[in-house]
C-alpha positions as CSV (number, residue, x, y, z in Angstrom):
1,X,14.7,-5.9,-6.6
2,X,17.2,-6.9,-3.9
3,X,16.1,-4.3,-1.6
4,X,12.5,-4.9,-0.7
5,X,10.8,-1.7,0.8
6,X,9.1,-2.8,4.1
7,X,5.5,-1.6,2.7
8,X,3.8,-2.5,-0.3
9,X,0.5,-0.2,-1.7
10,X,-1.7,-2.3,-3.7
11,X,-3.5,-0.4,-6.3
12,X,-5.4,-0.4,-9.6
13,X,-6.7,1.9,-12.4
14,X,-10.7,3.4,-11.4
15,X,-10.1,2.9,-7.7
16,X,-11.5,6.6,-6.4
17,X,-10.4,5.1,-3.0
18,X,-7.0,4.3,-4.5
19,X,-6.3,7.9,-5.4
20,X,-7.5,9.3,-2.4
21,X,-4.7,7.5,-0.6
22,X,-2.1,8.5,-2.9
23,X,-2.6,12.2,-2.0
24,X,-3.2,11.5,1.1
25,X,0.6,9.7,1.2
26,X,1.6,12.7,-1.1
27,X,-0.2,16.1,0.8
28,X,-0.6,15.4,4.6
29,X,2.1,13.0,4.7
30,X,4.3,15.2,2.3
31,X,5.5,12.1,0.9
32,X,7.8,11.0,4.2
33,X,7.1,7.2,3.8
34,X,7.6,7.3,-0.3
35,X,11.1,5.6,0.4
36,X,9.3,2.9,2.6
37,X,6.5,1.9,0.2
38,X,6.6,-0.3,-3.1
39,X,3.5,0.8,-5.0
40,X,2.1,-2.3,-7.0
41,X,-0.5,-1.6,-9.4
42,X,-2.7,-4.2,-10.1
43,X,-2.8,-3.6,-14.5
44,X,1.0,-2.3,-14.7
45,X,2.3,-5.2,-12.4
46,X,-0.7,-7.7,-12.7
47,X,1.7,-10.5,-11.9
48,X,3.5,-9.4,-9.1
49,X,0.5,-8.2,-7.5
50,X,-1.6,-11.1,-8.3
51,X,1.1,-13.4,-6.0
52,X,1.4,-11.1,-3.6
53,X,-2.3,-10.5,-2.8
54,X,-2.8,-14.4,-3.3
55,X,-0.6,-14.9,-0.5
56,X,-2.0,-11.9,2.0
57,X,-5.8,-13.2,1.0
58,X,-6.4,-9.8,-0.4
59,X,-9.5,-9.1,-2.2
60,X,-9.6,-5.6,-2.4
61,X,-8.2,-2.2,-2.9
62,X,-6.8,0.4,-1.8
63,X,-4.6,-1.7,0.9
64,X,-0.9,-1.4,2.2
65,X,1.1,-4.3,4.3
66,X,3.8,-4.7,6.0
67,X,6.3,-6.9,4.4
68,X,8.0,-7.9,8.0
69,X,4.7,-9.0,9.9
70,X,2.3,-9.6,7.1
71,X,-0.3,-7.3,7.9
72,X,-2.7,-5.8,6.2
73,X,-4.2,-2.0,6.2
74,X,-7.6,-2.2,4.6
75,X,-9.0,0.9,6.5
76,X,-7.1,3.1,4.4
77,X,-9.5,6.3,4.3
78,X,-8.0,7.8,8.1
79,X,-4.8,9.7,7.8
80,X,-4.4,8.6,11.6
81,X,-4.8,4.9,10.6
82,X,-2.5,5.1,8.0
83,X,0.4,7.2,9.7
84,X,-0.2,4.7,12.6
85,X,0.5,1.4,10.4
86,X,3.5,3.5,8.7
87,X,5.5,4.0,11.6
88,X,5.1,1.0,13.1
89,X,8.7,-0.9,13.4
């Protein structure tokens, strides 16, 4: 993948927090960042995300970050939060 989305949503299978941020990304959000955001699922992808959240220091999920400054969205249960950290430039 050449063209890296600038937000990346870790997730994994029996993550009840996990799926409550995919419909929140999906209902409220109608899906306006979907073009923005690499989901990388933790058994699907375990490689990929295992390097990735090695090098963010990530120890849990649901989280998103921001490819450009390296941050990490932990906090993921408030729509606000999360629109917040997805329009930020």
């Amino acid at each position: 993948m050449t063209d890296l989305r600038p937000f990346v949503l870790f997730t994994q299978d029996q993550c009840p927090q996990c799926e409550t941020l995919k419909r929140m990304l999906t209902l409220p959000l109608r899906g306006a960042f979907d073009d923005q955001i690499e989901i990388l699922h933790r058994q699907q992808n375990p490689d990929a995300f295992t390097a990735l959240a090695d090098a963010h220091a990530l120890a849990r999920t649901p989280a998103l970050l921001h490819r450009p400054s390296g941050k990490l969205l932990l906090d993921t249960g408030s729509l606000g939060a999360v629109k917040a950290f997805l329009t930020q430039s």
